[in-house]
OpenMM code with the backbone's topology and positions (N, CA, C; nanometers):
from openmm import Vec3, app, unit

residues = "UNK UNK UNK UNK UNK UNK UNK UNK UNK UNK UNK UNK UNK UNK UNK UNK UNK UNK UNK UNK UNK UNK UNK UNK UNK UNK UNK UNK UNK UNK UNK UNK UNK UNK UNK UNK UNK UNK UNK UNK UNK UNK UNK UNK UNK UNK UNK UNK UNK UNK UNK UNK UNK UNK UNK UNK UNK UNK UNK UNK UNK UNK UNK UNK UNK UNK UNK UNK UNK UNK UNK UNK UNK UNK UNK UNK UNK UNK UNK UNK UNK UNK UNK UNK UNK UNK UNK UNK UNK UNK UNK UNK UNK UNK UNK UNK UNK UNK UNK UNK UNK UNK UNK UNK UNK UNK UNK UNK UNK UNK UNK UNK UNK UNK UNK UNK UNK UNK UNK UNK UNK UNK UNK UNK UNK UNK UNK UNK UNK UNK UNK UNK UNK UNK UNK UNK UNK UNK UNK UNK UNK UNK UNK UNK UNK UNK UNK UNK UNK UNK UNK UNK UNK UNK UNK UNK UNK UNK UNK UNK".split()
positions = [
    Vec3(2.1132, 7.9810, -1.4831),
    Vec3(2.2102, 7.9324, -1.3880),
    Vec3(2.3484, 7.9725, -1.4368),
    Vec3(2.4368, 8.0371, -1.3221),
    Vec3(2.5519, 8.0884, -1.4155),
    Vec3(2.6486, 7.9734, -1.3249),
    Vec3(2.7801, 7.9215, -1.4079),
    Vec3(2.8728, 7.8146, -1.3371),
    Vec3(2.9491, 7.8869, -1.2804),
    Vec3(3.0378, 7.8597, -1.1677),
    Vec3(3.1059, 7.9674, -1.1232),
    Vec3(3.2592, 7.7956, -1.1199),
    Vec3(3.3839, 7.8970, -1.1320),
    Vec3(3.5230, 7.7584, -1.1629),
    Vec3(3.4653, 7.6755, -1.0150),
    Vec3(3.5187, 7.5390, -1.0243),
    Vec3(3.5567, 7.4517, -0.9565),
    Vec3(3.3871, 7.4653, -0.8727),
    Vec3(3.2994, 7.4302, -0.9506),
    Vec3(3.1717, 7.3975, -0.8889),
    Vec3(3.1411, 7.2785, -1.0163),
    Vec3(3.0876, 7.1404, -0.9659),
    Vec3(3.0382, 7.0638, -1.0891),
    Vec3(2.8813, 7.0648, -1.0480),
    Vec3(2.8288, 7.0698, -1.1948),
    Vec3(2.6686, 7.0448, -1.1691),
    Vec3(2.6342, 6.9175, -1.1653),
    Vec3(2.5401, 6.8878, -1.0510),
    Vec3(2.4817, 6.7945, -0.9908),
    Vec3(2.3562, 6.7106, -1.0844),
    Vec3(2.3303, 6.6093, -1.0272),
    Vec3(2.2206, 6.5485, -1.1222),
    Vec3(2.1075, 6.6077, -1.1211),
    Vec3(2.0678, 6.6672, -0.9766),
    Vec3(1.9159, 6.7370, -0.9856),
    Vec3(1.9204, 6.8955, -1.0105),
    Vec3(2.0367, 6.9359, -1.0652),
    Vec3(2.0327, 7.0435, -1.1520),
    Vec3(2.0593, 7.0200, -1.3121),
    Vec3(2.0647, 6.8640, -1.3679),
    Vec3(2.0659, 6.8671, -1.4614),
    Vec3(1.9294, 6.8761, -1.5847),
    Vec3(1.9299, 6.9255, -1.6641),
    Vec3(1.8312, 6.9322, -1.7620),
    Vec3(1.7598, 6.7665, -1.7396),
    Vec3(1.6302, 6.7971, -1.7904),
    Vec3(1.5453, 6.6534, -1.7441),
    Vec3(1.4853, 6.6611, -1.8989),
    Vec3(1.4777, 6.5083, -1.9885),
    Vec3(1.4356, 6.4993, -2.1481),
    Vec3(1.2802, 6.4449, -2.0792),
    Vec3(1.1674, 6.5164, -2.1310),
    Vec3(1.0456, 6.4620, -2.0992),
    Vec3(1.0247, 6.4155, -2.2698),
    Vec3(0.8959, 6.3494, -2.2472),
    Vec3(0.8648, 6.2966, -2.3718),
    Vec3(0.7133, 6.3907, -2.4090),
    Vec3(0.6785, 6.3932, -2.5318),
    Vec3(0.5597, 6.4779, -2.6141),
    Vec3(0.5238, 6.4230, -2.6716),
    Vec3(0.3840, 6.4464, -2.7034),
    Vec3(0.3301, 6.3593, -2.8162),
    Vec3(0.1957, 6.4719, -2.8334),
    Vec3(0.0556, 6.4142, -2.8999),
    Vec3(-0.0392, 6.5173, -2.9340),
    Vec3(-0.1122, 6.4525, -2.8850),
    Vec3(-0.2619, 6.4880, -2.8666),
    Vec3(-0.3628, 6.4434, -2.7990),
    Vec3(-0.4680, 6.5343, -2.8395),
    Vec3(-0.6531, 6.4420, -2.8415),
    Vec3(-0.7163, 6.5295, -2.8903),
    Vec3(-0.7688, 6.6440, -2.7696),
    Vec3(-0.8664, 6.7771, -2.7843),
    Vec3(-0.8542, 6.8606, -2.7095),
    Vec3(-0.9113, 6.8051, -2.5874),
    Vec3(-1.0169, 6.7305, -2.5798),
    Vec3(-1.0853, 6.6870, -2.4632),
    Vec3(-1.0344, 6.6008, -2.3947),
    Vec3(-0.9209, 6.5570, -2.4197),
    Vec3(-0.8313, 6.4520, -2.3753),
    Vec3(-0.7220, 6.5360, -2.2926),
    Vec3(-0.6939, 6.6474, -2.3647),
    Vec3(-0.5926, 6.7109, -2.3244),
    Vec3(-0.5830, 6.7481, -2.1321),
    Vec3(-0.5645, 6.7058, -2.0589),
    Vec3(-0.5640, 6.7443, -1.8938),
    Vec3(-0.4462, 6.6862, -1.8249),
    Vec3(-0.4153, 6.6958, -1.7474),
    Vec3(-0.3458, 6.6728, -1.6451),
    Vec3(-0.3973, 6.5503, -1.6248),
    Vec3(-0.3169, 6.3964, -1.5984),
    Vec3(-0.3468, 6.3183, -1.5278),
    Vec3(-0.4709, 6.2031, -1.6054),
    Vec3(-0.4645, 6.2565, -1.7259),
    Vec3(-0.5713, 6.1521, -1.8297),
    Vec3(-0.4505, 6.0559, -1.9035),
    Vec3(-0.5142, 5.9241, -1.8649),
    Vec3(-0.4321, 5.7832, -1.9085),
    Vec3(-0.4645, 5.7360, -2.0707),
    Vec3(-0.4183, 5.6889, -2.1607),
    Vec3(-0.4391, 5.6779, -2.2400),
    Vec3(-0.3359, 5.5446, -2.2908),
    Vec3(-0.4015, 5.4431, -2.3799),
    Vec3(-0.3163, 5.3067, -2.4637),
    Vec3(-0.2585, 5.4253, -2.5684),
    Vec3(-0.1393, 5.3740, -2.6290),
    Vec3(-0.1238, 5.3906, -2.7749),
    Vec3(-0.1308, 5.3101, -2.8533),
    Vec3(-0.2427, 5.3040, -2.9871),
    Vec3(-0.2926, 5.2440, -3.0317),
    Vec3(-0.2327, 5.2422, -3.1704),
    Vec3(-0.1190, 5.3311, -3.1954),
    Vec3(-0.0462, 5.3158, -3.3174),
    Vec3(-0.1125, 5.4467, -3.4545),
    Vec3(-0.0846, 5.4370, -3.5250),
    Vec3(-0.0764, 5.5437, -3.6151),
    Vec3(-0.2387, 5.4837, -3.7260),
    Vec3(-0.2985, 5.5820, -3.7592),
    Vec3(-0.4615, 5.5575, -3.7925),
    Vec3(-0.3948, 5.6193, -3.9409),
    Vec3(-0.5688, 5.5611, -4.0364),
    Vec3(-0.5351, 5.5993, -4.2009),
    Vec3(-0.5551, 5.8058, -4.1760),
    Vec3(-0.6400, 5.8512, -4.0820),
    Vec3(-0.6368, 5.9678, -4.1032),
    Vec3(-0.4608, 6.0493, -4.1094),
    Vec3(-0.3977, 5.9486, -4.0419),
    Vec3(-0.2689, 6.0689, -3.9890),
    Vec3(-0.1518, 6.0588, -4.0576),
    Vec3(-0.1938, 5.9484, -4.2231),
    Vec3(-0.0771, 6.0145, -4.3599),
    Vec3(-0.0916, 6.1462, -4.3721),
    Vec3(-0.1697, 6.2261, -4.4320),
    Vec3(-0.1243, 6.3507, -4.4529),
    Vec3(-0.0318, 6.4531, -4.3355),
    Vec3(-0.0827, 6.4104, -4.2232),
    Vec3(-0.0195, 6.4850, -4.0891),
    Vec3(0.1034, 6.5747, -4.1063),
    Vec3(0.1324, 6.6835, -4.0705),
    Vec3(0.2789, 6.7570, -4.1180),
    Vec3(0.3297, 6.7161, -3.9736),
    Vec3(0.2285, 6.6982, -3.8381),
    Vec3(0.3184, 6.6893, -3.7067),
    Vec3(0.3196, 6.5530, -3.6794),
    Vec3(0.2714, 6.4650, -3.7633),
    Vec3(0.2504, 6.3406, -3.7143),
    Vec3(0.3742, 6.2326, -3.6750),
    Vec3(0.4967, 6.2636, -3.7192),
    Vec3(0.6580, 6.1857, -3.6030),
    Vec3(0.6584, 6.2744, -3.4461),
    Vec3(0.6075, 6.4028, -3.4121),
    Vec3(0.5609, 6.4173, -3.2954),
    Vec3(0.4893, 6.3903, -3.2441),
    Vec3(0.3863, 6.2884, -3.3019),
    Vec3(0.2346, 6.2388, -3.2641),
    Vec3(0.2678, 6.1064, -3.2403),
    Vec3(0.3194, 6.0366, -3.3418),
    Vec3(0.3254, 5.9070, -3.3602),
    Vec3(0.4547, 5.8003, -3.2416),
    Vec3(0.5104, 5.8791, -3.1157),
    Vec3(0.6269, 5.8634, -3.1143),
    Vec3(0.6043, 5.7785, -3.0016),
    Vec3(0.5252, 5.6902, -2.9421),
    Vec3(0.4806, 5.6509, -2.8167),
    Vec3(0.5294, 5.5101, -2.8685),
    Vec3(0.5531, 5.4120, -2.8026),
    Vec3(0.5280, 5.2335, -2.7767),
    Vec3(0.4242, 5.1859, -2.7857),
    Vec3(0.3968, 5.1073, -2.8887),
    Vec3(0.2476, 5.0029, -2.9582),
    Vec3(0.2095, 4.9481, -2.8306),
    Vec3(0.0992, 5.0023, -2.7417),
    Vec3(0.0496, 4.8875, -2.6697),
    Vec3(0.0473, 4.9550, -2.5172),
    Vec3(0.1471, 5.0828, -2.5067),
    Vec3(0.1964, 5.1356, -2.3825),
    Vec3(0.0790, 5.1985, -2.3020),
    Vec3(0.0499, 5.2220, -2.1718),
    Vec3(0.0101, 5.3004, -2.1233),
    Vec3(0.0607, 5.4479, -2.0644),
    Vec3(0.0190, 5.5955, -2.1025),
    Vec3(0.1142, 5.6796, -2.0606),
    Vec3(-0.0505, 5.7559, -2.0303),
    Vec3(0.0252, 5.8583, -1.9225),
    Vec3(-0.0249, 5.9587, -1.8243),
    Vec3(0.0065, 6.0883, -1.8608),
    Vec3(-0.0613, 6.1802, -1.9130),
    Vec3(-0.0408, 6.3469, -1.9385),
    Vec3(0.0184, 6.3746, -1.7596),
    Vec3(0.1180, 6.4436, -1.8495),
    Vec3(0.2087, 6.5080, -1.6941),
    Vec3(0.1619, 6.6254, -1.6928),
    Vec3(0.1417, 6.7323, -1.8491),
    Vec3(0.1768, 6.8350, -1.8287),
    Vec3(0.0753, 6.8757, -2.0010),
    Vec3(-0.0180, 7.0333, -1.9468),
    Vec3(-0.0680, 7.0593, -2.1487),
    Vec3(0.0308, 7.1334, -2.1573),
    Vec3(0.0924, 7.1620, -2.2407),
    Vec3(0.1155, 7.2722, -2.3289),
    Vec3(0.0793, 7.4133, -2.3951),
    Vec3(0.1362, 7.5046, -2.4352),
    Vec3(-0.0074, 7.6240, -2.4644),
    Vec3(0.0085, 7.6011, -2.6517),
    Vec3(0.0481, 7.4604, -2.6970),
    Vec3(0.0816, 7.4666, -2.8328),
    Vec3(-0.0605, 7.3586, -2.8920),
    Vec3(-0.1240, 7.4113, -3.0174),
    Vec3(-0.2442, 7.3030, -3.0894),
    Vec3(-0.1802, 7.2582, -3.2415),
    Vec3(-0.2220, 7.2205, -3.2708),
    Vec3(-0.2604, 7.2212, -3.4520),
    Vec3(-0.3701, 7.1402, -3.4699),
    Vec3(-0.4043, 7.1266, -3.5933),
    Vec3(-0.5156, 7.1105, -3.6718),
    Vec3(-0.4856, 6.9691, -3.6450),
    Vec3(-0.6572, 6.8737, -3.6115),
    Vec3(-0.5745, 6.7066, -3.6169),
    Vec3(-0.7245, 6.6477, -3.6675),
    Vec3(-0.6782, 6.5976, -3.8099),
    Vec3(-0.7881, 6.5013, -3.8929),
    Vec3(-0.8700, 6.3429, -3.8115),
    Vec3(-0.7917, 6.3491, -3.7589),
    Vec3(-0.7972, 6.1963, -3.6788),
    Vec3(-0.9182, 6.2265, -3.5694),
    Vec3(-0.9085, 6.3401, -3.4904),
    Vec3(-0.9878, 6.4202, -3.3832),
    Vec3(-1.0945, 6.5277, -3.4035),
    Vec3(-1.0948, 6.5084, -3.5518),
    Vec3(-1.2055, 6.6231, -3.6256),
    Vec3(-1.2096, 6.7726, -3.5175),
    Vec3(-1.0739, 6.8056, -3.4844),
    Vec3(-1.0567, 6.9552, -3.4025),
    Vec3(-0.9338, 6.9415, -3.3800),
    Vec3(-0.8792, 7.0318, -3.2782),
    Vec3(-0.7345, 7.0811, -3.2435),
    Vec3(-0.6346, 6.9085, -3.1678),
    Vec3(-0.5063, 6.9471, -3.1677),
    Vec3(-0.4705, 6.8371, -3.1236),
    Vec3(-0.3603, 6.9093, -3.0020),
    Vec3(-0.3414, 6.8917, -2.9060),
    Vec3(-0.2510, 6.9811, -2.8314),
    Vec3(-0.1775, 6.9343, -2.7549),
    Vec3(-0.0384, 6.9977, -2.7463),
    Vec3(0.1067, 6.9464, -2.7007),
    Vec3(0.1621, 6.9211, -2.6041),
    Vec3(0.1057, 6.7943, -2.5330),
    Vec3(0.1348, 6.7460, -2.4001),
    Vec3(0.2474, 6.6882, -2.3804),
    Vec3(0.3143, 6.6496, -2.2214),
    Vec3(0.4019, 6.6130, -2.2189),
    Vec3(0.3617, 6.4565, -2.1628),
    Vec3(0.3735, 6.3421, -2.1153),
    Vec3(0.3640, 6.2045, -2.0806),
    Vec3(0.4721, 6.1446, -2.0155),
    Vec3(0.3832, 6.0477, -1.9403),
    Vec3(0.5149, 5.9505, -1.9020),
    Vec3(0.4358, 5.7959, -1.8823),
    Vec3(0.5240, 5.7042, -1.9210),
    Vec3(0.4735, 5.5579, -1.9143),
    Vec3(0.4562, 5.5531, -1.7959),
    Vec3(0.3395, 5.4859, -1.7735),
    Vec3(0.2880, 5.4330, -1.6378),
    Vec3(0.1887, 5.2946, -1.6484),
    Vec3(0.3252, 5.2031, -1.6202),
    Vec3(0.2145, 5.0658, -1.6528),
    Vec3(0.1047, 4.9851, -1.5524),
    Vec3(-0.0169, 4.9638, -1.6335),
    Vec3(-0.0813, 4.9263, -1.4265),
    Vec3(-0.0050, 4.8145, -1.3677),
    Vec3(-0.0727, 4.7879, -1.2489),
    Vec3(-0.0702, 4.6934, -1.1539),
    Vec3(-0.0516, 4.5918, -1.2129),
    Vec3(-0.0514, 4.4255, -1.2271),
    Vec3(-0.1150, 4.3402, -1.2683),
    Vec3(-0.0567, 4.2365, -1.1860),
    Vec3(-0.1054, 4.1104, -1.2230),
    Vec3(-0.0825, 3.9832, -1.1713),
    Vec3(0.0301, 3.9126, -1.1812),
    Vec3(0.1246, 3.8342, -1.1226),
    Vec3(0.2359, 3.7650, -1.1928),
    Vec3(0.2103, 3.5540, -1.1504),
    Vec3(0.2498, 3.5136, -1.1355),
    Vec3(0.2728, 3.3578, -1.0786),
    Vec3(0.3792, 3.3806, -0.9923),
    Vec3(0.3160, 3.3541, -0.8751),
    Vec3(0.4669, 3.3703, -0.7475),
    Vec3(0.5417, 3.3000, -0.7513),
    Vec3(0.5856, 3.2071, -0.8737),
    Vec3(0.6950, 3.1436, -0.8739),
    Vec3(0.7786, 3.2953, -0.9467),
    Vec3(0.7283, 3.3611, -1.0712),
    Vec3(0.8365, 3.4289, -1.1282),
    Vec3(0.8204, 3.5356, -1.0666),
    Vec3(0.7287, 3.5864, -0.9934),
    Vec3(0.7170, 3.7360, -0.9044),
    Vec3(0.8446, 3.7846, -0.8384),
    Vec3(0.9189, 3.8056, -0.8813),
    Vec3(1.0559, 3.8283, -0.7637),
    Vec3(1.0967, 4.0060, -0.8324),
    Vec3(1.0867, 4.0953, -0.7412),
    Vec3(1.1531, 4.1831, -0.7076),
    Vec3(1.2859, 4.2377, -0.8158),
    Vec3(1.2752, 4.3047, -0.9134),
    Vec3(1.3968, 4.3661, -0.9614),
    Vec3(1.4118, 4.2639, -1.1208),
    Vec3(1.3181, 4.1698, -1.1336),
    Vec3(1.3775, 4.0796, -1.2264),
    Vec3(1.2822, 4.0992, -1.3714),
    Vec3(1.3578, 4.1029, -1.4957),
    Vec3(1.3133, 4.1325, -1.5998),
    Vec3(1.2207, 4.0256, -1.6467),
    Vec3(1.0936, 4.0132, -1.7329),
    Vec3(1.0794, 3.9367, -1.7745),
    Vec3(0.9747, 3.9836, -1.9108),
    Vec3(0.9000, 3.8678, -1.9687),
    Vec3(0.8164, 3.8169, -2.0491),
    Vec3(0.7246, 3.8496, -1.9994),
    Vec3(0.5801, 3.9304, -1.9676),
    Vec3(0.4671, 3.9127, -1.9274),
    Vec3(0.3893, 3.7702, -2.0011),
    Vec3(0.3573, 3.7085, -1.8888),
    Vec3(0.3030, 3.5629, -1.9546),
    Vec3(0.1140, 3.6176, -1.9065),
    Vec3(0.0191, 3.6271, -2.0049),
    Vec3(-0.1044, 3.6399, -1.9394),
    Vec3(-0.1818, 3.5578, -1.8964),
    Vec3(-0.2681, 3.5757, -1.8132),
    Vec3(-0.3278, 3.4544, -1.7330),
    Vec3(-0.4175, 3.4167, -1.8013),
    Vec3(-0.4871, 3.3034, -1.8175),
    Vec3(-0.5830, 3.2042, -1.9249),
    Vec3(-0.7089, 3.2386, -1.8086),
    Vec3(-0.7917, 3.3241, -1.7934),
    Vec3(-0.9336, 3.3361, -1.7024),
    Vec3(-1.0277, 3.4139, -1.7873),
    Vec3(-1.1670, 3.3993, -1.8012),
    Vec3(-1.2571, 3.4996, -1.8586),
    Vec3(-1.3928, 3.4448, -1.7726),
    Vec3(-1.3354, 3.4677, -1.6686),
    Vec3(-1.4177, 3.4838, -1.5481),
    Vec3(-1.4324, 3.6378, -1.5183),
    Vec3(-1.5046, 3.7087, -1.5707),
    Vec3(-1.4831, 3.8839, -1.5333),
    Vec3(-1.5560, 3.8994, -1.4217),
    Vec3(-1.6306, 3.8090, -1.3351),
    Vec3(-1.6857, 3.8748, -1.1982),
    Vec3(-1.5772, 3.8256, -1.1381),
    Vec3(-1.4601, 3.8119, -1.1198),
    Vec3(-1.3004, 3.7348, -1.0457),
    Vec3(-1.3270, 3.8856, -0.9767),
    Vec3(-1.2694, 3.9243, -0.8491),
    Vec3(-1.2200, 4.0265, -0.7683),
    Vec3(-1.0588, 4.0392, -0.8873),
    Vec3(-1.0079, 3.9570, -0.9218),
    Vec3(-0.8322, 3.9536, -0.9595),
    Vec3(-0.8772, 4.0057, -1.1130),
    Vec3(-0.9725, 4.0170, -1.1717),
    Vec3(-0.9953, 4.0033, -1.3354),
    Vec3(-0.9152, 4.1108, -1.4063),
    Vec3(-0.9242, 4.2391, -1.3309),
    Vec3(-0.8374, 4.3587, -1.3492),
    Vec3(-0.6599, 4.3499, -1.3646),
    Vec3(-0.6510, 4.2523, -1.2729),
    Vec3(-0.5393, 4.2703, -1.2385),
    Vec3(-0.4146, 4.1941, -1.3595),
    Vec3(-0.5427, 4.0823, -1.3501),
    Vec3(-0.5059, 3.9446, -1.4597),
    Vec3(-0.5142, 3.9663, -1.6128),
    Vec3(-0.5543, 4.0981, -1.6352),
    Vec3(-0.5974, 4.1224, -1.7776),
    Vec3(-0.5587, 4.2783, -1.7927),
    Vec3(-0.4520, 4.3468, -1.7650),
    Vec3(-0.4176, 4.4665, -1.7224),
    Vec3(-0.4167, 4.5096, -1.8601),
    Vec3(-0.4841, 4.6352, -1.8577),
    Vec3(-0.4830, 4.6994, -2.0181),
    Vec3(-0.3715, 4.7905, -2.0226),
    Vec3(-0.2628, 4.7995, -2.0894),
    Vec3(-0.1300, 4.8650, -2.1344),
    Vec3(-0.0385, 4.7335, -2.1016),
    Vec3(-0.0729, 4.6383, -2.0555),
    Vec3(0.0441, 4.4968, -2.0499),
    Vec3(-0.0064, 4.3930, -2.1312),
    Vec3(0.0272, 4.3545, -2.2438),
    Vec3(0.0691, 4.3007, -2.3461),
    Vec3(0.1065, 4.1171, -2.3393),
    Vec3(0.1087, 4.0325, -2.3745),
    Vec3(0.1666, 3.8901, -2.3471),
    Vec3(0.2802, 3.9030, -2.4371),
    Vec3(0.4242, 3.8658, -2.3994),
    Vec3(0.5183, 3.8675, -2.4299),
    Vec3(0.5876, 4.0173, -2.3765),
    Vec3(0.5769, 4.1156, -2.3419),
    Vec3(0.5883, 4.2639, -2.3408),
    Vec3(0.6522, 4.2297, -2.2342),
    Vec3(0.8214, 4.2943, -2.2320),
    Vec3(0.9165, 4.3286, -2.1210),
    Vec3(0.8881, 4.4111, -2.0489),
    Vec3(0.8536, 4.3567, -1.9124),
    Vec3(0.8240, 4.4259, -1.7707),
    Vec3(0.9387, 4.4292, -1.6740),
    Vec3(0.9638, 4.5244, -1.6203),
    Vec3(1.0937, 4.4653, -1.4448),
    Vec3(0.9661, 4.4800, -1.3794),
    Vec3(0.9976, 4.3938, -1.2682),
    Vec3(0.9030, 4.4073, -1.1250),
    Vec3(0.9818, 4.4734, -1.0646),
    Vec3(0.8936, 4.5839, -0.9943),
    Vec3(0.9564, 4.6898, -0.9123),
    Vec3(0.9285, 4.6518, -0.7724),
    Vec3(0.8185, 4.6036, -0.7477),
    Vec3(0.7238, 4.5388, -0.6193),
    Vec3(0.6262, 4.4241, -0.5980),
    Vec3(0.6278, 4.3988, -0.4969),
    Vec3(0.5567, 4.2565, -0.5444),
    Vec3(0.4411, 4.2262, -0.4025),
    Vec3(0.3397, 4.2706, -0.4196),
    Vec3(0.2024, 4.3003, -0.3507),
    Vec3(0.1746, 4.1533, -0.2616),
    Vec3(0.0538, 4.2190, -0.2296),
    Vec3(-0.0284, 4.0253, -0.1922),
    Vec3(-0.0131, 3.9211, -0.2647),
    Vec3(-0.0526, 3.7894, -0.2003),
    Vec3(-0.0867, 3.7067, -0.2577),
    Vec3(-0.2472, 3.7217, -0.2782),
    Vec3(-0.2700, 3.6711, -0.4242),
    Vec3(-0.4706, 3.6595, -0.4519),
    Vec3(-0.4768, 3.5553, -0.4766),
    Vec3(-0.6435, 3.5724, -0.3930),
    Vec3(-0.7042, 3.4088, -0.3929),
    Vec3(-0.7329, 3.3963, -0.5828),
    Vec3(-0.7058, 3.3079, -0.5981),
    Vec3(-0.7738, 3.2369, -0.7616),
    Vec3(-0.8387, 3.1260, -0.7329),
    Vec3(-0.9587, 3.1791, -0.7674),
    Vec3(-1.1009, 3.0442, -0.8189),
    Vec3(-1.0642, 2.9437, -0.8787),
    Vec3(-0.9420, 2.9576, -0.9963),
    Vec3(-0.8833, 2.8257, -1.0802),
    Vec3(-0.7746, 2.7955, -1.0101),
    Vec3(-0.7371, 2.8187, -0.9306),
    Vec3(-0.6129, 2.7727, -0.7903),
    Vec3(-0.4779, 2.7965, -0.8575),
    Vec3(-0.4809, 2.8836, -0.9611),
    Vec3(-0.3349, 2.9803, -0.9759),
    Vec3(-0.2530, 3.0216, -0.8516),
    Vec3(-0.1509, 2.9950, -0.8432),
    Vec3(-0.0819, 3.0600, -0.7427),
    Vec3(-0.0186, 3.2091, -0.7696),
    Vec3(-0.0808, 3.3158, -0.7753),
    Vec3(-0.0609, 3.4358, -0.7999),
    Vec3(-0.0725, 3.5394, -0.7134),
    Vec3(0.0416, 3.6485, -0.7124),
    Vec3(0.0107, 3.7836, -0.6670),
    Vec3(0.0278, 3.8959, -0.7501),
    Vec3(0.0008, 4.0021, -0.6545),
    Vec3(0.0106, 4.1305, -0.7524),
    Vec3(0.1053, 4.2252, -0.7495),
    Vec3(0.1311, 4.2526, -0.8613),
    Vec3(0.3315, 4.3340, -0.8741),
    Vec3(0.3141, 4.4905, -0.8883),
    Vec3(0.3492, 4.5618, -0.8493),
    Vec3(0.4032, 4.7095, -0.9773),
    Vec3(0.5020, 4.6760, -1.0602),
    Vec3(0.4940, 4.7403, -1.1568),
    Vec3(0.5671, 4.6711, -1.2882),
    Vec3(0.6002, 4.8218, -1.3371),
    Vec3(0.7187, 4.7956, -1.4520),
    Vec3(0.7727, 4.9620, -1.5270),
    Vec3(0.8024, 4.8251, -1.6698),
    Vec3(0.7722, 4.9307, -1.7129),
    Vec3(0.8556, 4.8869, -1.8909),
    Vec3(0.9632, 4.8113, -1.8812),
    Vec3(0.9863, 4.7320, -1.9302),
    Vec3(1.1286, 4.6810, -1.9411),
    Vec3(1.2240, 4.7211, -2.0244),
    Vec3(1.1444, 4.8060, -2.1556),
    Vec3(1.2004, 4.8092, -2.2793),
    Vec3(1.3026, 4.6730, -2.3027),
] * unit.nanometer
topology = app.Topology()
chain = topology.addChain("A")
for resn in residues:
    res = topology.addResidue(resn, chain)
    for name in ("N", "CA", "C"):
        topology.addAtom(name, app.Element.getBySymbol(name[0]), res)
């Protein structure tokens, strides 16, 4: 892109920071979800392992994109290769008292181990955490609860 005087560059011509990390080869695709589960005894020796290790304890992220880059990965007994990601937290449940639209909070988890519930998924969302800062972005149905919770279901983003 060449600038030419008295033109300013715009936001959707600005450079975009994606995030990287490693992944083992069979993992490696487009569109495969994965927890980060934190750093294992195999991956002291690691020479790439602060590019490996660089995700949120607990997060859920989505391969955006492979890479044509590998190295050697002890942890995966084969290649490990250089994807790009992005957090994508599921669905889950909130209490429609705190369910509101735009507002930061605490994920509080729901007390059920009823797993034939239709809601059990929702109520026990794997990459959401108890205590873990969520914003609600949206705020779904109301669901019926068997234990007469008053709950619906949100899209949620990280809160960091």
């Amino acid at each position: 892109m060449t600038l030419k005087p008295g033109l300013a560059i715009g936001w959707d011509e600005a450079s975009v920071v994606v995030q990287i990390t490693l992944v083992g080869e069979r993992q490696a695709a487009p569109g495969h979800e994965f927890i980060y589960r934190g750093p294992q005894p195999e991956c002291g020796p690691c020479k790439v392992r602060r590019a490996c290790l660089n995700q949120d304890l607990g997060r859920r992220y989505r391969i955006t994109r492979v890479r044509d880059v590998a190295h050697p990965c002890l942890l995966n007994e084969e290649r490990a290769r250089v994807v790009e990601v992005e957090p994508v937290p599921p669905d889950c449940s909130l209490s429609a008292r705190t369910g509101v639209e735009g507002a930061v909070l605490a994920y509080e988890k729901i007390v059920c181990a009823n797993g034939a519930c239709p809601n059990y998924s929702l109520c026990h969302p794997i990459g959401v955490e108890p205590g873990m800062r969520i914003r609600v972005v949206e705020i779904g149905r109301e669901l019926e609860c068997p234990l007469g919770y008053s709950l619906v279901s949100a899209k949620v983003a990280y809160g960091n």
